[in-house]
C-alpha positions in Angstrom: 41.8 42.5 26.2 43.3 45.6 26.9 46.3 47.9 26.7 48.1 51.1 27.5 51.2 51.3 25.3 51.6 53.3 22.5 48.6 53.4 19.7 46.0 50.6 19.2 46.7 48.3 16.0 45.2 50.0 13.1 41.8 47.9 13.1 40.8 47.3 9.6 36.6 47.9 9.1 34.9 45.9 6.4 34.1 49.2 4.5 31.4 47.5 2.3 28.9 50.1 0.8 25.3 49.2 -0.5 24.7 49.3 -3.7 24.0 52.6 -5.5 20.1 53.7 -5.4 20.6 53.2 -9.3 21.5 49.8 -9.1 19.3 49.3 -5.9 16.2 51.1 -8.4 16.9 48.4 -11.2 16.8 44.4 -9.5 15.0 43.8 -12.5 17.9 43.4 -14.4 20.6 40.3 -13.0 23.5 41.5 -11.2 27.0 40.6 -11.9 28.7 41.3 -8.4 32.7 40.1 -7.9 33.8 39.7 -4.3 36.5 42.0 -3.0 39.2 40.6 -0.4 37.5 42.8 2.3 34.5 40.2 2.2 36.7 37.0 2.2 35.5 34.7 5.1 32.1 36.5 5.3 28.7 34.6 4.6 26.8 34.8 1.8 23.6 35.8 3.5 25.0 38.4 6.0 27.2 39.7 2.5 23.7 40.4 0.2 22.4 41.7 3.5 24.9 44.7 3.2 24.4 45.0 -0.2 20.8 45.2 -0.6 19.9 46.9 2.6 16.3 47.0 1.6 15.1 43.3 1.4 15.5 41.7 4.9 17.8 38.6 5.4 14.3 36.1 5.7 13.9 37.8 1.6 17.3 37.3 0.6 17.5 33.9 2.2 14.3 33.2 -0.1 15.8 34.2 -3.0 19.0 32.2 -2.4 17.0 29.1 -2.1 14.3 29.5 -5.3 17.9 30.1 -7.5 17.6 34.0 -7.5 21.4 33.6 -6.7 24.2 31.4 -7.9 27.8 31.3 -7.1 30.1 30.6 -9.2 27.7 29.4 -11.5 26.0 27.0 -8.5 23.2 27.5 -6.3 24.8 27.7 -3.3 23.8 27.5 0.6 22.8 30.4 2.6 25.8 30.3 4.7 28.7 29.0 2.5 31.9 31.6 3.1 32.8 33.8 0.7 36.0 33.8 -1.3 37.9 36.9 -2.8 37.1 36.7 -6.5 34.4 34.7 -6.0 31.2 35.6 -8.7 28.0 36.2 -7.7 25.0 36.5 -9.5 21.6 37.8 -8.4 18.5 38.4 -9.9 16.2 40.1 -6.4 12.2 40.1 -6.8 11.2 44.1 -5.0 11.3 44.1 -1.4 8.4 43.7 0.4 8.8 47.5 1.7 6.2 49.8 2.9 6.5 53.9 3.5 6.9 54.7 7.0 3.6 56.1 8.6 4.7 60.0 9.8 3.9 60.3 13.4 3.4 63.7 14.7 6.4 63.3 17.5 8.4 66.4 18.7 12.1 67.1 18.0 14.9 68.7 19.8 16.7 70.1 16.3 20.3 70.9 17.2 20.9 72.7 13.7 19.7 72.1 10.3 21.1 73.8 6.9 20.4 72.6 3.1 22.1 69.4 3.4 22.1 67.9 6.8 19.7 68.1 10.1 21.2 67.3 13.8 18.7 65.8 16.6 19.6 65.2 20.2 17.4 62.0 20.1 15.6 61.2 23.4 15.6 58.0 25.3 12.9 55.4 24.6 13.2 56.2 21.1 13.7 53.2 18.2 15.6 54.7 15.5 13.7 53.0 13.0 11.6 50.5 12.8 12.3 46.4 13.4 10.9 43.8 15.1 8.2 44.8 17.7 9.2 48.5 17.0 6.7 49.7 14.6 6.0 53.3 16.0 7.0 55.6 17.8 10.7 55.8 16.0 12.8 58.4 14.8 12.3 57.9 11.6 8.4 58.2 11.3 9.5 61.7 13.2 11.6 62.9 10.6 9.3 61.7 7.8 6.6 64.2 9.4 9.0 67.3 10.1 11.1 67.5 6.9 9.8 66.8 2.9 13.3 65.7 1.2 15.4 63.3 3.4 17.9 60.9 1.6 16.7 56.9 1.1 19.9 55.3 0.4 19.6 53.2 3.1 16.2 52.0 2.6 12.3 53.8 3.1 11.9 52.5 6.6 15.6 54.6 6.9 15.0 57.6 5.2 18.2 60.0 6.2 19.6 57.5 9.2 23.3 57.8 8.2 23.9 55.9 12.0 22.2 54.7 14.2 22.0 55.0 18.2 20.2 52.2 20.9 16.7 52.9 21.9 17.6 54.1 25.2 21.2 56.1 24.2 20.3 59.8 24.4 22.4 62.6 21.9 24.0 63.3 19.0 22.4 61.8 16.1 22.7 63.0 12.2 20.4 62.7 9.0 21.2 63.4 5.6 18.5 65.3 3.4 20.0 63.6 0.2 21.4 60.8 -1.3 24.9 62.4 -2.4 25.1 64.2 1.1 24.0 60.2 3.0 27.1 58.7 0.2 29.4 61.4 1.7 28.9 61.4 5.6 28.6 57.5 5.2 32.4 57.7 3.4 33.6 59.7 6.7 32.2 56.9 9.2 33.9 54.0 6.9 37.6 55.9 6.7 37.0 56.6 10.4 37.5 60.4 9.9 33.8 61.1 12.5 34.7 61.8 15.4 32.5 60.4 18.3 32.5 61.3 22.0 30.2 59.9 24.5 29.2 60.5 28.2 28.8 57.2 30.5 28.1 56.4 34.5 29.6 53.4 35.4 29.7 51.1 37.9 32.9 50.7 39.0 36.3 52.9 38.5 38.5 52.1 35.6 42.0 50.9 36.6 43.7 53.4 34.2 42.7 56.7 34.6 43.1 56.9 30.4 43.3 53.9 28.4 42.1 52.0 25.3 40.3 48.8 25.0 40.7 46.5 22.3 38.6 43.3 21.7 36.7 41.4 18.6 33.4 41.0 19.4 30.3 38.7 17.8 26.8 38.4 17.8 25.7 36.1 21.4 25.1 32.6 20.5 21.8 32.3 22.6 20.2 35.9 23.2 19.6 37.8 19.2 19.9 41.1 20.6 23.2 41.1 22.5 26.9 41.2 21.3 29.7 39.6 23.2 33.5 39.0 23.5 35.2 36.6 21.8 37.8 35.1 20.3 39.6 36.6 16.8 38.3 34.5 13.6 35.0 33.6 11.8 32.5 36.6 12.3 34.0 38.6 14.7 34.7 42.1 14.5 37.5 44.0 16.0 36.5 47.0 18.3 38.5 49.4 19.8 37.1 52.0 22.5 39.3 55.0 23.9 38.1 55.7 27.5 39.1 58.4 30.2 37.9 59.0 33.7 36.4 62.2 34.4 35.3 61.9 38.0 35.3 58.7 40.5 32.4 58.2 43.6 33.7 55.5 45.6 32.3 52.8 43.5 31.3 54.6 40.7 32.9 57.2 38.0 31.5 59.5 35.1 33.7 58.4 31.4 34.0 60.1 28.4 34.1 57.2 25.6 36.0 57.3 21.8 34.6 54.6 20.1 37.2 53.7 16.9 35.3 51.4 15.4 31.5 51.4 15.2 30.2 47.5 16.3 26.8 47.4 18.2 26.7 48.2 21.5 30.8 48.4 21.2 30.4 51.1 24.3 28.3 49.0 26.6 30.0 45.5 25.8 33.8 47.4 26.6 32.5 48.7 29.6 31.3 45.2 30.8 34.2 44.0 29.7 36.7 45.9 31.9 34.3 45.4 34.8 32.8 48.5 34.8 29.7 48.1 33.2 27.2 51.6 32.7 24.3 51.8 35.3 20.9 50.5 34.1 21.8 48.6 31.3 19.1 46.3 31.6 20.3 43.9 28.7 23.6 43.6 30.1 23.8 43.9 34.0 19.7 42.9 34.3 19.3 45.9 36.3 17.0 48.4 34.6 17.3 51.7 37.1 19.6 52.9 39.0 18.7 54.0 42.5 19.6 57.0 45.2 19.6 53.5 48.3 21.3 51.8 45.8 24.5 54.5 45.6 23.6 55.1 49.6 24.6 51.3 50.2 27.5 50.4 47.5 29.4 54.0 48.9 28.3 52.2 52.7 28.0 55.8 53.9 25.7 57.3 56.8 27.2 60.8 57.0 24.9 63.8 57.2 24.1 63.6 53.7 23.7 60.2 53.4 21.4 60.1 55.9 19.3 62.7 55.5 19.0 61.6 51.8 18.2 58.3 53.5 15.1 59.7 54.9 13.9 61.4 52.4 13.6 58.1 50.2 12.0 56.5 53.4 9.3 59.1 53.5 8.8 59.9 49.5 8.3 55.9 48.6 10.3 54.1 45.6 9.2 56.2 42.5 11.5 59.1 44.2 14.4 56.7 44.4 15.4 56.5 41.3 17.7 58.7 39.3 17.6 57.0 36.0 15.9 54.5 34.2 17.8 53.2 31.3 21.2 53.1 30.8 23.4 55.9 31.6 24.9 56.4 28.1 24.5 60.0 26.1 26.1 60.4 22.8 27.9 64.0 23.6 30.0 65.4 20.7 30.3 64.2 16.9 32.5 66.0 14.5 32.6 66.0 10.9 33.5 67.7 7.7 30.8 69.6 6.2 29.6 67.3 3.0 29.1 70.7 1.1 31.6 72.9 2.4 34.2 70.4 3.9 34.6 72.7 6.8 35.2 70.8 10.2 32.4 71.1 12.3 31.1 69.9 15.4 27.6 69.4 17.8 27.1 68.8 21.6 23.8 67.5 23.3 23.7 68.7 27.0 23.3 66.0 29.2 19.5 64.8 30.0 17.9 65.7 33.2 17.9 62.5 34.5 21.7 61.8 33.4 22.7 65.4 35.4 20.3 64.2 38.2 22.3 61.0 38.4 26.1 62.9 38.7 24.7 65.2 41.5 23.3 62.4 43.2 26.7 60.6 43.3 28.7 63.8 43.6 26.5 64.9 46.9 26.6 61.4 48.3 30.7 60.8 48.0 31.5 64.1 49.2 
């Protein structure tokens, strides 16, 4: 669903903070927690998975079921829907939480000062850990560069304030304390960080500018992916701002306003308006993007083209492709200093393989 006229409808986020460290420090002692209108509708399970970020949903689920949590007095199912007003009590044994293991990995530092550090994060990197992704992330990196980073968000997350996909190059800021994390995390849930992305897409927008506006949910078959759908139950509403910067034929190179932050809002939109970005292998199963491939969809044979041709014909497969994960590079994010409230902003240049891309398709549609 898309539309052109005027401003989006002011999309409401759910703007529901985990508890403080204090209280997060003390599950020991029962919790008396009243439910706010913001988490009507929302399951109980996926609700003390916001709140206690450090126990995974597999702990809290346990806890649900051996009575560590009752509901209005009852020991309720993991997925009954919550109701404004409705009391909750829990009572959390400590999460089965290890320190992250600091792994010697470089880092391209875009600034640092007392109370915040700025990476241009590399593709093929996990931001933290998860499932299957043990090492190798960003945050055993930061645990062996810098001595003081926040941990309101957990120890496997220490300073993550957001988060970017393994393979989604830029832009990406860490907190070195826990009233600096509270504060930049305030600015993401009233929507005042500003976001700007880079994308190659397959495709050319309709609208030269435009906004896209959808709800979107968790797919019903594959974990990992985020779909489309229909307004109600757990969807989320997601609103993208998009502009064309250049077009190739069958291609064009976006910039990308994400207003709300859902997962993989960016790539989902872009599929969703039939331009999908190149090498997204979860969602267009393609996971590179190639020189014959451009050379065909543009059905060219000019000088160029040909000669480019060639060159791929003698120099073998490896030196046909451009890039080899999705063509998605967080650009610019702005935000008010949490010390000095000043407005300030960083820029990651675009990779080498994302620039290698643009001249590829700027050479070949000329």
């Amino acid at each position: 669903m898309t539309s052109s006229s005027g401003k989006p409808p002011e999309s409401v986020d759910d703007g529901i903070q985990p508890l403080s460290p204090e209280e997060l420090a003390n599950l020991e002692e029962p919790i008396d927690i009243t439910v706010e209108a913001r988490a009507h509708g929302w399951r109980l399970d996926h609700y003390l998975n916001r709140l206690f970020p450090n126990h995974s949903r597999a702990q809290l689920q346990k806890a649900v079921e051996a009575g560590g949590v009752t509901l209005n007095g009852l020991v309720p199912k993991v997925s009954r829907r919550l109701r404004v007003n409705d009391r909750i009590w829990v009572q959390l044994p400590d999460a089965e939480e290890s320190n992250i293991q600091a792994e010697n990995i470089p880092l391209d530092i875009l600034h640092e000062d007392d109370a915040i550090i700025v990476v241009n994060k590399q593709a093929n990197m996990v931001v933290h850990p998860g499932r299957g992704n043990s090492h190798g992330t960003l945050a055993a990196a930061l645990q062996y560069h810098f001595n003081c980073l926040s941990d309101v968000a957990g120890r496997h997350r220490p300073g993550i304030v957001h988060r970017l996909d393994r393979d989604t190059t830029g832009v990406i800021l860490i907190a070195k304390d826990n009233q600096v994390h509270q504060k930049i995390s305030s600015q993401f849930e009233r929507r005042e960080v500003r976001k700007e992305y880079r994308a190659i897409v397959r495709g050319v927008p309709e609208l030269a500018s435009d906004y896209i506006r959808t709800f979107v949910c968790a797919h019903p078959r594959v974990r990992e992916k985020m779909m489309v759908c229909p307004e109600g139950g757990n969807a989320r509403e997601a609103v993208t701002f998009y502009k064309t910067a250049e077009s190739y034929g069958g291609y064009a190179f976006v910039d990308l306003h994400p207003h709300t932050g859902r997962t993989h809002q960016l790539r989902v939109h872009m599929q969703h308006i039939a331009c999908p970005i190149v090498a997204d292998r979860m969602y267009i199963g393609q996971s590179d993007f190639r020189k014959s491939e451009i050379l065909s969809s543009l059905g060219r044979r000019n000088k160029t083209s040909a000669a480019t041709s060639a060159e791929i014909d003698s120099t073998g497969p490896a030196d046909d492709v451009l890039i080899a994960r999705q063509a998605l590079h967080a650009f610019r994010l702005m935000i008010r200093h949490p010390i000095t409230g000043k407005e300030i902003q960083f820029e990651a240049p675009l990779p080498d393989d994302f620039q290698r891309t643009l001249s590829f398709l700027r050479q070949s549609s000329g």
